[in-house]
Structures are given as structure tokens and as C-alpha cells.
ROVEX-412230 format. One record per atom (N, C-alpha, C): residue number from 1; atom name; x, y, z. Coordinates in pm, whole numbers, padded with zeros to 5 digits. Layout:
<nodes>
   num   atomo       px       py       pz
   NUM      CA        X        Y        Z
...
</nodes>
This chain:
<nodes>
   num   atomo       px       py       pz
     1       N   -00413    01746    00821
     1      CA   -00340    01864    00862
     1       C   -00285    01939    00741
     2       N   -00264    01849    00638
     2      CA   -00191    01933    00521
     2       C   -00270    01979    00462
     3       N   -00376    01927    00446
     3      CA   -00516    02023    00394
     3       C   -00578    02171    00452
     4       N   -00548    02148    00574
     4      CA   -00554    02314    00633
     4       C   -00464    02371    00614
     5       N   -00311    02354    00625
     5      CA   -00223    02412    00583
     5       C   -00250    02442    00461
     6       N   -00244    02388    00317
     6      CA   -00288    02445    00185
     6       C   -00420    02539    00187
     7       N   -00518    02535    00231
     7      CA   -00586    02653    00249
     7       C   -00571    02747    00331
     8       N   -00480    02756    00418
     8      CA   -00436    02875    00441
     8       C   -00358    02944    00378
     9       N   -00268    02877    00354
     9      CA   -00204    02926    00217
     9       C   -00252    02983    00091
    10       N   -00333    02899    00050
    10      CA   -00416    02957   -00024
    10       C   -00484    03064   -00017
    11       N   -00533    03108    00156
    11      CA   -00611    03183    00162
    11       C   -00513    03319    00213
    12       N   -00402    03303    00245
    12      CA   -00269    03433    00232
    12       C   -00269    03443    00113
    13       N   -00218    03378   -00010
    13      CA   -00188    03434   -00103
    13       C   -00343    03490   -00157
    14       N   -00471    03449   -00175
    14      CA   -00567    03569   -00205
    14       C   -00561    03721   -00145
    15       N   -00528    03679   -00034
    15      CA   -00587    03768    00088
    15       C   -00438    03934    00031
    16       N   -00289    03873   -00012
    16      CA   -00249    03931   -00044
    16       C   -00259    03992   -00181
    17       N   -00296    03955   -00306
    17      CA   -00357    03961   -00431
    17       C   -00465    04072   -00415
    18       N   -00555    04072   -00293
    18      CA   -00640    04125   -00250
    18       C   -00596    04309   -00217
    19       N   -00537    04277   -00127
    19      CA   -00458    04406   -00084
    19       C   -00394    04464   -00203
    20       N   -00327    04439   -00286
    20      CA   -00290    04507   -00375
    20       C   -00346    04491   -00492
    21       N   -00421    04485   -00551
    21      CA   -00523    04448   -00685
    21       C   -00598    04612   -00623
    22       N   -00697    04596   -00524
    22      CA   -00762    04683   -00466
    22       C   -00715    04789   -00385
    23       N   -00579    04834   -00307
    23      CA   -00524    04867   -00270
    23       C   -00587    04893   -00142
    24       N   -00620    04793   -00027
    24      CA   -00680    04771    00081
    24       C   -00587    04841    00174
    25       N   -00448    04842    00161
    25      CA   -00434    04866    00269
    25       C   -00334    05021    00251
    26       N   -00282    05103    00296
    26      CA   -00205    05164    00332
    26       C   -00116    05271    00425
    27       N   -00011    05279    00465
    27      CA    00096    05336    00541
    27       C   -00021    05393    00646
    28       N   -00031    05399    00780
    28      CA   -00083    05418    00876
    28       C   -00241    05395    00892
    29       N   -00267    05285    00795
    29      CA   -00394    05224    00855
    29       C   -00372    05132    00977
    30       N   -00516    05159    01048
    30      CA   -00576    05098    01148
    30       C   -00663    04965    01147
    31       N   -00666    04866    01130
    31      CA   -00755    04768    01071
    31       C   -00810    04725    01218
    32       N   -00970    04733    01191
    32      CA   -01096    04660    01313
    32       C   -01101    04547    01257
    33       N   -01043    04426    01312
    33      CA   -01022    04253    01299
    33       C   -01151    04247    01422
    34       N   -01266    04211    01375
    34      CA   -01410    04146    01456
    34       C   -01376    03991    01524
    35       N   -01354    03939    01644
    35      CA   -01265    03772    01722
    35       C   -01418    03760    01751
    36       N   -01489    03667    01728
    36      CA   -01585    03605    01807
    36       C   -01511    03486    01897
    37       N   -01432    03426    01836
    37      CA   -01348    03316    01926
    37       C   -01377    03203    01838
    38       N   -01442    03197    01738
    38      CA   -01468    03078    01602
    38       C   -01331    03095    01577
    39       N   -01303    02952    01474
    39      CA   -01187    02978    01355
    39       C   -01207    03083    01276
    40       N   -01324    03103    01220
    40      CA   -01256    03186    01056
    40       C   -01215    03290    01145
    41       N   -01250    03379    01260
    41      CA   -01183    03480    01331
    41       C   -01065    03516    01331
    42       N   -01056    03369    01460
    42      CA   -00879    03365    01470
    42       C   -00813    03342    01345
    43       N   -00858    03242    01252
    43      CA   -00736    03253    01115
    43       C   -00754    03361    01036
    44       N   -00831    03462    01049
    44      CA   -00821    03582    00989
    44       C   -00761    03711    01058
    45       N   -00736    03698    01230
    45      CA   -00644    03795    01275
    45       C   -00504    03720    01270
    46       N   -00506    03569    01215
    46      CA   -00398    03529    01213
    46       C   -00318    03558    01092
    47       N   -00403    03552    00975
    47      CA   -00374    03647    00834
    47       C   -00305    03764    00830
    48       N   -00369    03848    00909
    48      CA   -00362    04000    00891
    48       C   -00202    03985    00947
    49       N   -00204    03897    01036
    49      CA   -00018    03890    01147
    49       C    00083    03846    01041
    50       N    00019    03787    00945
    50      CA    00131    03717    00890
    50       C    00171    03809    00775
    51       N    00059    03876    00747
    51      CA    00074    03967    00627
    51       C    00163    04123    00687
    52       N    00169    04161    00806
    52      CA    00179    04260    00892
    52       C    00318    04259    00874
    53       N    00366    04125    00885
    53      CA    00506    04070    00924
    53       C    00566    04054    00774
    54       N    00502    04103    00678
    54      CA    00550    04054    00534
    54       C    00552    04154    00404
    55       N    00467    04273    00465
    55      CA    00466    04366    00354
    55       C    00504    04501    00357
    56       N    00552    04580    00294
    56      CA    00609    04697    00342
    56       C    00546    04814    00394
    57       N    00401    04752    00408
    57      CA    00297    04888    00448
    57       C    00299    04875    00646
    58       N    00301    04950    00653
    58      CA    00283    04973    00784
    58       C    00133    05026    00836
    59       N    00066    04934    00923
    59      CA   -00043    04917    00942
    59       C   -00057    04873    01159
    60       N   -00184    04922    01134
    60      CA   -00220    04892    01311
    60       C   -00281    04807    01309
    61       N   -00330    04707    01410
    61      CA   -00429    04615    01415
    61       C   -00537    04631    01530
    62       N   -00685    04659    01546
    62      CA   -00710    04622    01631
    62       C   -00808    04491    01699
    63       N   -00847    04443    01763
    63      CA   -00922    04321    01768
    63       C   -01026    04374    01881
    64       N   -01179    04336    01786
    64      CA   -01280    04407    01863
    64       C   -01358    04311    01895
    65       N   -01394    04222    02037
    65      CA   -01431    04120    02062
    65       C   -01593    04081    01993
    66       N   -01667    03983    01936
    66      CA   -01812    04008    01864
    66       C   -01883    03852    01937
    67       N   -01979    03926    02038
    67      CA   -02014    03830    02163
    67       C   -02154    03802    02027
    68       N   -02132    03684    02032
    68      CA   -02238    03597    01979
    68       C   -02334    03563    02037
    69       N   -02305    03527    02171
    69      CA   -02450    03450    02205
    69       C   -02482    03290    02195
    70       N   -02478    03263    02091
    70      CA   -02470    03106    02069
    70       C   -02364    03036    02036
    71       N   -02235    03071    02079
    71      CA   -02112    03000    02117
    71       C   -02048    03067    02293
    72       N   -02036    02957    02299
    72      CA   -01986    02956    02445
    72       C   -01840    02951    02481
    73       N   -01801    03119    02501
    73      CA   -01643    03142    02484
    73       C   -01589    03178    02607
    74       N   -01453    03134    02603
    74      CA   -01400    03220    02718
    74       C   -01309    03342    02706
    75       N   -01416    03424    02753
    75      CA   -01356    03550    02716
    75       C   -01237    03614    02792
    76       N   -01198    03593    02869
    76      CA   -01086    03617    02961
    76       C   -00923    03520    02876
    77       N   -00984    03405    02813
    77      CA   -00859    03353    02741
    77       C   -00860    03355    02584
    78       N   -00981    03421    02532
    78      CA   -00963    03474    02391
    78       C   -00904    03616    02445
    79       N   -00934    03663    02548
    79      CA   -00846    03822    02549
    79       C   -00689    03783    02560
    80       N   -00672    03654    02641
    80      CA   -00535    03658    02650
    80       C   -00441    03602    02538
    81       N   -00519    03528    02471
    81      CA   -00447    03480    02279
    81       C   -00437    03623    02231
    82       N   -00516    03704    02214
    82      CA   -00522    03856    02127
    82       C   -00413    03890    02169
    83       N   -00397    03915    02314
    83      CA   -00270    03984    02299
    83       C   -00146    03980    02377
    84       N   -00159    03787    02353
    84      CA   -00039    03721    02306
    84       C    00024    03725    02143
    85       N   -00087    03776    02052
    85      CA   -00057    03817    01942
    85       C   -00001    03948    01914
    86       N    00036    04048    01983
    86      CA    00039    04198    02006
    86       C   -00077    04297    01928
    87       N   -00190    04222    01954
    87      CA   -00309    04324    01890
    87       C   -00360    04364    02023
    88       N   -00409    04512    02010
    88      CA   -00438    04556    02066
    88       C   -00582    04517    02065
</nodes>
């Protein structure tokens, strides 16, 4: 467990380095977050929440469902995690 925890961590602090090195994000962006319902998905609209909640830019989120095909999801309760997260 502490090993996922350190790479997430790890992977916030790039992810923020990122945003400002490159200047990814700013004051009334809209960001398209792609959920297939995998992890790297969810821990990457889980990123964007944590970063949302942490930096002074003010930003939208939206989450655009990406039907795979060869994972077998439930889409009625990945809609309801999204926005139990307040993404639209």
C-alpha cells in the first residue's frame, strides 16, 4: 500500500512541475479527463482533483466516458464515482 501511495505522490508532484514548467494550465480552462473505468483513468481524474483543490488557477473539469470494448465496466457506477467527484 505504501508503494502506491509513493507513486502517487510522486506522480502529483510531476504532474504539478508539469503544469508550471509548461504552463498547462490556466484561469478558466476546461480540461477533457478521458474515464475508461481502468486505474490510470481514475488516478488521473483523481490528480487533476487534488491539484484543482491546491493551486491558484481556476480550472473546469470534464470527464468524457472512453468505452473500450475489452474491459467490462459498469457504466451506470463509473457515472456515479464521476460525479461523486463533482466532475461534470
Amino acid at each position: 500500500m505504501e508503494k502506491q501511495t509513493n507513486k502517487i505522490r510522486n506522480s502529483y508532484k510531476q504532474m504539478g512541475k508539469a503544469i508550471a514548467d509548461y504552463g498547462m494550465l490556466a484561469d478558466g480552462d476546461k480540461v477533457l479527463i478521458g474515464v475508461s473505468g481502468g486505474v490510470d483513468s481514475l488516478v488521473l481524474l483523481k490528480l487533476f482533483q487534488m491539484r484543482q483543490a491546491r493551486i491558484p488557477i481556476k480550472f473546469d473539469m470534464i470527464a468524457c466516458f472512453i468505452d473500450t470494448n475489452f474491459i467490462k465496466i459498469k457504466k451506470r457506477e463509473l457515472a456515479g464515482y464521476v460525479k461523486s467527484c463533482n466532475v461534470e
